[in-house]
Each structure stands twice: as C-alpha cells, then as structure tokens.
C-alpha positions in Angstrom: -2.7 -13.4 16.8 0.4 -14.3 15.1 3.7 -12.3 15.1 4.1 -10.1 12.3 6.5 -7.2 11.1 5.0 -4.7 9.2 6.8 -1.9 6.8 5.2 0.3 4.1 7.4 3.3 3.3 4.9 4.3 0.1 4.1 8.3 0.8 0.4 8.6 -0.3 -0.8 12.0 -1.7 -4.1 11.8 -1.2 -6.8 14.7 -2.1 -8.2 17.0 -5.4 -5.7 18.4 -7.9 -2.9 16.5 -5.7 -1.0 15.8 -9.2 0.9 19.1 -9.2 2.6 17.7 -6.3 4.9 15.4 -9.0 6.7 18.6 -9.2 8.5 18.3 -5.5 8.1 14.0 -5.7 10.8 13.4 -8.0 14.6 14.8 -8.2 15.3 17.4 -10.6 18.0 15.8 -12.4 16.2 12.3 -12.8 15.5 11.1 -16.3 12.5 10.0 -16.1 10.1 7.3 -18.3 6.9 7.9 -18.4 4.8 4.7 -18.4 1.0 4.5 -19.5 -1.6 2.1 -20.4 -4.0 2.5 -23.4 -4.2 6.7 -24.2 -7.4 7.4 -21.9 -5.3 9.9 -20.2 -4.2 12.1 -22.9 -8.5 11.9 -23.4 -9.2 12.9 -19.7 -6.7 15.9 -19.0 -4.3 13.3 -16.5 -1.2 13.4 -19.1 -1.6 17.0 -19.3 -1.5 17.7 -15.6 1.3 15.2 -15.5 3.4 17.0 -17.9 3.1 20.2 -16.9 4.2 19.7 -13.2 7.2 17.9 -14.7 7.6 20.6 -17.3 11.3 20.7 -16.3 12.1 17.4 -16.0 13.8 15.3 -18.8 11.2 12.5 -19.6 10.8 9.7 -21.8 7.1 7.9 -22.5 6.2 5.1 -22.7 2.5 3.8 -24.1 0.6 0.8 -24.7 1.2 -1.4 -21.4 -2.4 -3.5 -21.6 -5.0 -4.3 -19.3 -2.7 -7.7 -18.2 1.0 -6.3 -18.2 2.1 -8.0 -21.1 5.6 -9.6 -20.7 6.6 -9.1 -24.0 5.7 -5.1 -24.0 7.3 -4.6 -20.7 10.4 -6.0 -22.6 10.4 -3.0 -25.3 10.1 -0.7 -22.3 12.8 -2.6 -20.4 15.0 -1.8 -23.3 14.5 2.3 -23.6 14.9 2.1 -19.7 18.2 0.6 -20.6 19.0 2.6 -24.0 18.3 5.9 -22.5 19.9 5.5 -18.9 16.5 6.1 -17.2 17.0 6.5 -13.4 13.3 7.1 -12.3 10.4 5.7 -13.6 6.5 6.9 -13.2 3.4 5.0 -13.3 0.1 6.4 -14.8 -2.6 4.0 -14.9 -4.5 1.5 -12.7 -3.2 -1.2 -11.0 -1.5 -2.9 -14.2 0.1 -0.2 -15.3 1.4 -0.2 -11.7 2.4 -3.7 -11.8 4.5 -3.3 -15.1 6.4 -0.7 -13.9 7.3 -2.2 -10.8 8.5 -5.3 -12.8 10.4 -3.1 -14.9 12.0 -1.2 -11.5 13.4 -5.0 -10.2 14.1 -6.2 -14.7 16.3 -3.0 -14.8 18.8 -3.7 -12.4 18.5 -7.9 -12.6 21.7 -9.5 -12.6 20.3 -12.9 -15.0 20.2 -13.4 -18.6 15.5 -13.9 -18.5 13.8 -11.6 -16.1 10.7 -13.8 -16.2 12.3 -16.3 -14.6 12.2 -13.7 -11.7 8.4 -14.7 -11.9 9.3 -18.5 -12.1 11.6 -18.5 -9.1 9.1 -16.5 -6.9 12.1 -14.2 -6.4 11.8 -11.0 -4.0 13.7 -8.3 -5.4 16.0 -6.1 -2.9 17.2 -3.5 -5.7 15.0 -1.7 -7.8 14.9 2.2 -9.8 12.9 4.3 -7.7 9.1 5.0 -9.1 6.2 6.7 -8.1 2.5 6.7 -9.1 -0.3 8.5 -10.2 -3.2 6.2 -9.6 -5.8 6.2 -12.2 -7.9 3.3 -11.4 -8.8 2.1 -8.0 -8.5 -1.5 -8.1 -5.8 -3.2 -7.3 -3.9 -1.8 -3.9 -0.8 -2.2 -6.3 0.1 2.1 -5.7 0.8 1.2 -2.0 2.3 -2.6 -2.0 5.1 -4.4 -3.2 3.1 -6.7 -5.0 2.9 -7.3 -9.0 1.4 -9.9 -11.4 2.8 -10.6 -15.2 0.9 -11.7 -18.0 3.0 -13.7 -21.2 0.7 -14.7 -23.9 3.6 -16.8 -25.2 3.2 -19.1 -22.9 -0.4 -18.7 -21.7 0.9 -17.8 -18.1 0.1 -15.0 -15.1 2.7 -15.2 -12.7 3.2 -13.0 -9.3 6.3 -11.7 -7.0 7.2 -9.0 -4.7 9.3 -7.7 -2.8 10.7 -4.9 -0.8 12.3 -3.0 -3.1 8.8 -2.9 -5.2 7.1 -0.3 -2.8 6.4 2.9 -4.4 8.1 5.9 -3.5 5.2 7.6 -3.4 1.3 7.2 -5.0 -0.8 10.2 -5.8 -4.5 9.5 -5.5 -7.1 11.9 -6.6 -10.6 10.9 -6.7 -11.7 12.9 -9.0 -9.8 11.0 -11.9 -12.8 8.1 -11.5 -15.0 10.7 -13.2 -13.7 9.4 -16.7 -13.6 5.6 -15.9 -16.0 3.4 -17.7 -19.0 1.7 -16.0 -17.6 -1.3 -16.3 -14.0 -0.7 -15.1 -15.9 1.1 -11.7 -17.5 -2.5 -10.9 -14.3 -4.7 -11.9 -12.6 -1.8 -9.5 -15.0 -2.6 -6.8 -15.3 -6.3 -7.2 -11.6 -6.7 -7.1 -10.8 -4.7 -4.0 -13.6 -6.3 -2.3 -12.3 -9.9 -3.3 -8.7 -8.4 -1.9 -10.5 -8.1 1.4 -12.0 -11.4 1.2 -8.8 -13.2 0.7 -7.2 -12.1 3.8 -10.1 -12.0 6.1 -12.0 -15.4 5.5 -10.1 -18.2 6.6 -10.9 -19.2 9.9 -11.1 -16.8 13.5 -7.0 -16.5 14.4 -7.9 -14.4 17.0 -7.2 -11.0 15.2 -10.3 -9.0 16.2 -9.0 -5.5 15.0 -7.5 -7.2 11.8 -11.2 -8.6 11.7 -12.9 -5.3 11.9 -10.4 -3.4 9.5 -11.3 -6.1 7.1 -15.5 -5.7 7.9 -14.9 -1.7 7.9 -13.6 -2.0 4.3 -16.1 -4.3 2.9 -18.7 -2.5 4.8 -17.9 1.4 3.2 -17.7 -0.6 -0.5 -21.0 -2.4 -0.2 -22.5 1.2 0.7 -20.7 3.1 -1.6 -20.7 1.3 -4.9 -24.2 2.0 -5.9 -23.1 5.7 -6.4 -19.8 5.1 -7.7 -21.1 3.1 -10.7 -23.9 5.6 -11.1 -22.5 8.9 -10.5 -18.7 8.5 -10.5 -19.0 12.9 -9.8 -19.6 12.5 -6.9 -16.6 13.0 -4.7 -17.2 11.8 -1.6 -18.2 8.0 -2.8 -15.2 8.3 -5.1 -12.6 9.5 -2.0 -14.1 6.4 0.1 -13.7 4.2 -2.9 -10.3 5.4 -3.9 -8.8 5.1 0.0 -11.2 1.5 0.6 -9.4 -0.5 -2.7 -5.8 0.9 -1.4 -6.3 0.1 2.5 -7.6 -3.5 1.0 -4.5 -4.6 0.0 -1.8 -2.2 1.4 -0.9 -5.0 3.8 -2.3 -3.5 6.8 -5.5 -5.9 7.4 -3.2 -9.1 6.7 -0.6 -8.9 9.2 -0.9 -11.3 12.7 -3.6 -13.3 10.6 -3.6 -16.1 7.7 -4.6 -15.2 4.1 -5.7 -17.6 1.6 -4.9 -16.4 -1.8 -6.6 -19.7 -3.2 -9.2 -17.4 -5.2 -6.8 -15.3 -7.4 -4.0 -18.2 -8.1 -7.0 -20.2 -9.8 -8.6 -16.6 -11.1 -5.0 -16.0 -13.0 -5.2 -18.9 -14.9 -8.5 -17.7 -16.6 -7.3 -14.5 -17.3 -4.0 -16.6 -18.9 -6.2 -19.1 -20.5 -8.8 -16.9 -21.9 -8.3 -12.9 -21.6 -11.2 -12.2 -19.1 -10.9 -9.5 -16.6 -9.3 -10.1 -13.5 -12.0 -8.9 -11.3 -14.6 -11.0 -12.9 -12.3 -14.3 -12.9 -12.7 -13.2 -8.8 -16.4 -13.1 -9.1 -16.6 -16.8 -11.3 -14.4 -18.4 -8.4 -15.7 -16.8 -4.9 -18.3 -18.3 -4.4 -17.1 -22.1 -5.7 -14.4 -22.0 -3.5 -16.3 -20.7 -0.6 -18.6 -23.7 -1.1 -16.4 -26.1 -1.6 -14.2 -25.4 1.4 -17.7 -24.7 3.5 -16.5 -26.2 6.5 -13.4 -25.1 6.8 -14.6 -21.6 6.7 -18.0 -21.7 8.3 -17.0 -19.7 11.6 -15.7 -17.0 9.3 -18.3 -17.0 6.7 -21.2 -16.4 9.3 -19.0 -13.9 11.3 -18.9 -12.1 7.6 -22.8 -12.3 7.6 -23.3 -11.1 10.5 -21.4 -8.1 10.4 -21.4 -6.9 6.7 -24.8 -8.2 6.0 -26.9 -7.8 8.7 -27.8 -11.2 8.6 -28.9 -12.4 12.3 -31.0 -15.1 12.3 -30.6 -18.9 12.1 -27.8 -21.4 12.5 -24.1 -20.4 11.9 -24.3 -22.9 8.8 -27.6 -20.7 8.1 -25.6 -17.5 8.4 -22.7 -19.0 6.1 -24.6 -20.3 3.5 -26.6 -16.9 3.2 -22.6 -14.9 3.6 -22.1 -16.7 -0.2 -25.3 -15.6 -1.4 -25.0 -12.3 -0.4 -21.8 -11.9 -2.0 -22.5 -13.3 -5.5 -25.4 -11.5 -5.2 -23.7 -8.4 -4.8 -21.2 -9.7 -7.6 -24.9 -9.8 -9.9 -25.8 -6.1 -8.5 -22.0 -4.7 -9.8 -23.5 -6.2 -13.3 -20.6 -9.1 -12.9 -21.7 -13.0 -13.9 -20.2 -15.5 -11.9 -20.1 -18.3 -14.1 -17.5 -18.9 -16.5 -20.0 -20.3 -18.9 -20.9 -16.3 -19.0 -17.8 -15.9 -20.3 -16.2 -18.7 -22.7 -18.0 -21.6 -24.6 -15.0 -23.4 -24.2 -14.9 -24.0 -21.0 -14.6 -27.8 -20.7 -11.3 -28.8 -19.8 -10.2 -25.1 -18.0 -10.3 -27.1 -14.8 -8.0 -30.4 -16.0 -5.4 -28.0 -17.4 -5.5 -25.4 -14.5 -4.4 -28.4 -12.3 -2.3 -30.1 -14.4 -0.2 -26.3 -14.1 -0.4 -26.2 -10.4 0.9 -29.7 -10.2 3.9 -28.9 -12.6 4.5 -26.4 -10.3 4.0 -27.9 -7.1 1.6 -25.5 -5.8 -0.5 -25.8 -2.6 -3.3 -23.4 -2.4 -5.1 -22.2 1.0 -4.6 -20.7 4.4 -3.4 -24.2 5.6 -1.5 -24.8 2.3 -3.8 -27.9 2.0 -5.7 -27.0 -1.1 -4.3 -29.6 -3.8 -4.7 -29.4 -7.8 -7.4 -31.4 -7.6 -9.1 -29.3 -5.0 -8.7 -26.5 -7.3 -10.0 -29.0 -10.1 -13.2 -29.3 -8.6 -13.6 -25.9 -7.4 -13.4 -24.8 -11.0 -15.3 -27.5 -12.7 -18.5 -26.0 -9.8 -17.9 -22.7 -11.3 -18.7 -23.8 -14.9 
C-alpha cells in the first residue's frame, strides 16, 4: 500500500427531517446566499424547510445554476456574492449545484483578474467562504470532498480542481428528499457513483485489501439496492443506503494508499462539453471501451471485480474479466442507460479526433500509470461509437 494522508473535516448530518439542523450550522450574523439549481425544491417542500430553519438569518438567493455549472451563471452569482458582502454561502441541489458553489467559495476571495483560469492552471485553492450543503441528489460525492467540475459553453470546455479549502463545512443528507427525484435522475445517480467506485478501484492489485473491500462493499449495496430506488424511491431504507453509498464513493476514503485512474471521466467531460449529455451516461458510453481497450492492463482487477461483486466463479481469470465488463454494461442497460454514444448524437464522427486533439493541447496523460496518451483516448472513444 502506498503512503497516504488523509483529511475530511466535512460534518455530515445524516438522517429524516435533519434540515432543521441549518438552524445551529451556520453563525447568526452570516449573510448568507442561497444557491439553487432549477426550482424543483420550491415544488418538493426542500426550500420551505430551508427557509424556515434560517428564518432569522439574512439571506440572499440565488437560482438557475444548471445541470453542468455553467461558468458564465456562476459569474452573475459571483457578482451578488461580491455586491452584497456575502460571508457564507449554502448549497441546495445535487452534486452541481454543489460544485458551483464551491467554485464560487475559491472565485470570491481569488486574487487574478479570470477565475477560470483557476480551472486552466489546475490550481488548489487554500482560501475560500465557508459553505454548507443540503444534498438533494445523490450522485456525485461532491457534499463531502473538495472536488468540483465547470462547464463554459463559450468555449465548449469541462474543467476540474480542488482543493482543501473546498470541503464543506458541513452536508445535510436526508433520504427522504429522493422521493421527488425523477426516474431518470435516480439511475444517472446510481450509475455515476458506481463509476466513482470504479475509477479508484480498478487499476491493478496495489496491495490495498481493505481499500479493495470498501470499494466491493460500495458497489455491492448499489447493485442490490438500485432496483428499489428506481422503482420505489419511498422506500427509506434503499434510499438511506443509496444516499450514504454515492457519498462514501467519492469522499476520498476508498482512494487513499491505492492508484486511481480517472481516465473514464476526463474523456466522459468532453462529451458532456461537446454535446450536453448527462454526466452519468457519458460514464456509461466510456466504461466499458476503456475497460476493453486497456484489458490487460487491468485483467487481475477486472476478475477480482467479478468475482466478488458478481458472483462470477468459474473459468479463466481472462474468463472472469471479460464477463466483469459485461456485467457492468449490462447493469448500465438494467438502470435504462445506453452505452453507446451513437444512442445519443448522430454526429458523432469526429468526437474522438477533437477529444484528442484537446488533451494534446493540453498535455494530458490519462491512467493510473499516466501512460494513457490522446491517441489512446482516441481509440477508446472511436470503440464507443
């Protein structure tokens, strides 16, 4: 196992009608924006709990952050933060509601004249406003990481950064908000954290058996709860297990002593940029492509993976990898997720030319071993056409 230092200082408040507990989370005399995504929780009763246990405290909203934190919106709400001296900020949405506002926490105290070059410059921000969460969405992990992703439709991009002054302060999750979500926001949840898993976990064995198992554990409780989650989102205890499973996937516990690949959602980014699709599903369209592309490089892995999530026992480990990829995209088909991007766009001749031609302008290297090149990731997504 490799060394490793491990922090998280995000307070989770986890449990039913935990949202009146904003009223002790954040100081009295903060002023406080409000940020949200689309409306859905002034439909489902969220933004009335939220107000109420801040009934006292001087807020500020702030609407309309989309699906893909848009660069340009986060820019409005970068200048009210600015224009009404905001000094705490609270996030009410999924995971990119989440992301915008932890952007916004590092854009409201950066010292340069373009806070997206924050994005280009991979910076890691060690100054931010305080935030909190109310998680809306299980998805992402974002309400207990430092992690955030942009969107600019400007420039066609999805960029990434972190740091440690993105954590949360705290993150309130309450199951029983996935009673309202959408069908297919419930599977892009699922298929998402699940991918989160996969990222870390499959690269090759580093010796990391515990990391191994919290990693199986996770993908294990998803694969048996999702059925009921996308069918009866009521019921509590598949959402509590759902909820907790997406924010232990990518709350950096499972990663830490072991390598991570990433590979998956750097090419996944660019066809959310390119063409609007949801992030989970870009996941879906380049799992299983990658997996068999870089087949022998993860073979040990991929059967381990087999073995213990899907009960698969006989036959050769090649056997047992090979059947690892099939479970999984056919698990991706079961969520009601195509994993083609032909499912997706007509226009998909080219996507794999120009996704390179980006990583090479930025000199990326993709992979566990950093050995993926552009034109790995070229033909990785030319197989997933």
């Amino acid at each position: 196992m490799n060394n490793f230092e491990y922090k998280n200082p995000t307070k989770i408040i986890f449990g039913k009608n935990t949202i009146e507990k904003l009223t002790t989370e954040i100081p009295a005399d903060a002023k406080v924006l409000l940020l949200y995504g689309g409306g859905s929780i002034k439909k489902n009763g969220i933004y009335d709990q939220v107000k109420t246990a801040l009934a006292k405290v001087d807020i500020t909203e702030f609407g309309g952050i989309p699906a893909n934190p848009e660069y340009s919106i986060l820019m409005d709400a970068l200048k009210v933060i600015k224009d009404e001296k905001i000094t705490y900020l609270l996030a009410v949405g999924g995971g990119s509601v989440i992301d915008g506002t932890k952007f916004l926490s590092a854009a409201a105290l950066y010292d340069g004249a373009e806070p997206w070059d924050m994005l280009k410059n991979k910076e890691r921000p060690s100054k931010g406003l305080p935030f909190g969460t109310v998680l809306t969405l299980p998805a992402t992990g974002s309400e207990m990481n430092s992690g955030l992703v942009v969107s600019r439709k400007e420039t066609k991009e999805k960029l990434s950064m972190g740091g440690p002054a993105l954590f949360p302060t705290f993150s309130i999750l309450d199951p029983q908000v996935i009673t309202s979500i959408p069908q297919r926001q419930l599977a892009n949840g699922i298929t998402d954290a699940f991918t989160h898993v996969l990222e870390q976990y499959m690269t090759y064995p580093a010796g990391g058996l515990l990391q191994d198992r919290f990693a199986e554990s996770i993908l294990q409780t998803l694969v048996e709860v999702a059925p009921t989650v996308v069918k009866d989102p009521t019921n509590y205890e598949a959402a509590s297990n759902f909820m907790w499973s997406c924010t232990m996937a990518l709350n950096g516990l499972i990663q830490q002593g072991v390598p991570g690949d990433w590979a998956i959602h750097m090419m996944g980014h660019e066809l959310t940029a390119l063409f609007g699709i949801d992030h989970a599903r870009t996941l879906a369209v380049v799992t299983p492509s990658h997996y068999k592309y870089n087949f022998e490089a993860k073979k040990e892995k991929l059967a381990q993976y087999a073995e213990r999530v899907w009960n698969v026992t006989e036959g050769s480990t090649d056997d047992k990898a090979y059947a690892a990829i099939e479970k999984t995209e056919a698990f991706f088909h079961q969520l009601g997720i195509d994993t083609k991007l032909s499912d997706y766009t007509k226009d998909y001749e080219g996507t794999a030319e120009e996704i390179a031609k980006r990583f090479t302008e930025r000199g990326w290297k993709l992979g566990e071993h950093q050995s993926l090149m552009p034109e790995d990731a070229e033909k990785i997504v030319k197989m997933a056409y």
